[in-house]
C-alpha positions as CSV (number, residue, x, y, z in Angstrom):
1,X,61.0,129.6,121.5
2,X,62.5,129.0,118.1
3,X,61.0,129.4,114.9
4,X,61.4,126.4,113.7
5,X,60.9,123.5,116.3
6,X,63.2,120.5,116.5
7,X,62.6,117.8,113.4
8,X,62.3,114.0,114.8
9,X,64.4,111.6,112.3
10,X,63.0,108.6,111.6
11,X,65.4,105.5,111.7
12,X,64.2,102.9,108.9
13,X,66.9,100.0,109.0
14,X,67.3,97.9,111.6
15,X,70.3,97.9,113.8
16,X,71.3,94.4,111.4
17,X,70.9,96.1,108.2
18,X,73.7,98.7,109.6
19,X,75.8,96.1,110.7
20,X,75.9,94.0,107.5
21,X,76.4,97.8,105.5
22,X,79.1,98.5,107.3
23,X,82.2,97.8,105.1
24,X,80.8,99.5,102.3
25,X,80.0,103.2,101.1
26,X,76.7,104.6,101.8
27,X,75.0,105.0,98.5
28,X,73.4,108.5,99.4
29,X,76.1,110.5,100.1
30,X,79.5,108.5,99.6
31,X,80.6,108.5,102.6
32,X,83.2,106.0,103.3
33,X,83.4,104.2,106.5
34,X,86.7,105.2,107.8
35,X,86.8,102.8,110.9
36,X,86.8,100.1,108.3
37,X,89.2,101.2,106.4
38,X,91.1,102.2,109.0
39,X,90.9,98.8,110.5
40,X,91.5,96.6,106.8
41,X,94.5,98.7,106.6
42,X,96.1,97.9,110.1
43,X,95.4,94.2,109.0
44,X,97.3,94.9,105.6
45,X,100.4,96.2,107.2
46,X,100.7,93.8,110.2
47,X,100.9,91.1,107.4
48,X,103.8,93.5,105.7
49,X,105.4,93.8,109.2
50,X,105.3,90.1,109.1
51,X,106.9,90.0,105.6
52,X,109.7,91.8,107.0
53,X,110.4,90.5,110.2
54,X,110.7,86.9,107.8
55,X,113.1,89.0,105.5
56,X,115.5,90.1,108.6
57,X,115.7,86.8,109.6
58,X,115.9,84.9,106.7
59,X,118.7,86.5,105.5
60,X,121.0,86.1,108.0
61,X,119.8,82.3,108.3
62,X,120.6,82.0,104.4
63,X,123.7,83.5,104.6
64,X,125.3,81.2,107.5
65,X,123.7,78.1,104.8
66,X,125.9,79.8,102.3
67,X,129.6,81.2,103.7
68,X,130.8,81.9,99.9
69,X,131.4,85.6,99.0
70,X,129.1,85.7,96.3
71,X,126.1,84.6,98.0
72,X,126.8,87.5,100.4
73,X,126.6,89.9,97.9
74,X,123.6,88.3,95.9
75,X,121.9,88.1,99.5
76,X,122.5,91.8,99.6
77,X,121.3,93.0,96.2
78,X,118.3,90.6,96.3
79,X,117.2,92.3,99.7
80,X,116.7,95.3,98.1
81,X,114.9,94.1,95.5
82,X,112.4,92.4,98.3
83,X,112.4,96.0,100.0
84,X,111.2,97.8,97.3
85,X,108.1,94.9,96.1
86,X,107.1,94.8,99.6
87,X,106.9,98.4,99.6
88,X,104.9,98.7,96.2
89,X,102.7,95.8,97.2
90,X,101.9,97.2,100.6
91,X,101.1,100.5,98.8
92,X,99.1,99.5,96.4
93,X,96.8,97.2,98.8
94,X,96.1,99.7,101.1
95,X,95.1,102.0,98.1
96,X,92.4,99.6,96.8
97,X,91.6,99.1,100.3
98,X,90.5,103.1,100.1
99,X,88.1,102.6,97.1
């Protein structure tokens, strides 16, 4: 037999108090609640999937509206530009989704 026998824990919120806490940080130790966040994040970049898949077909659908040269290449450079917000606002969202 051990020195030191085995502690009982007593639980003192109710199985609703944990479920309302859940999205949030425990206050004692700061512990984030990774499934959460985990799942907040999925959410965030199944809307940026979205946002993309509506980019890679809008384009081509705008650029059989407009057959002109020009509109090609401003298609082209304004694609980019989309890319690169898209990216910044996805990243930045899933950051605050972390604090």
């Amino acid at each position: 037999m051990s020195a030191h026998p085995e502690r009982r824990v007593v639980v003192s919120r109710s199985p609703a108090a944990l479920g309302r806490a859940r999205d949030r940080f425990d206050p004692d130790g700061g512990v984030p609640d990774v499934p959460a966040i985990v799942g907040r994040q999925s959410r965030q970049a199944l809307l940026t999937v979205g946002a993309v898949a509506g980019l890679l077909v809008g384009v081509p659908v705008a650029a059989a509206w407009a057959p002109v040269p020009w509109a090609w290449a401003a298609l082209s450079l304004g694609v980019q530009g989309a890319w690169v917000g898209l990216a910044v606002l996805h990243l930045r969202r899933a950051e605050r989704l972390e604090t």
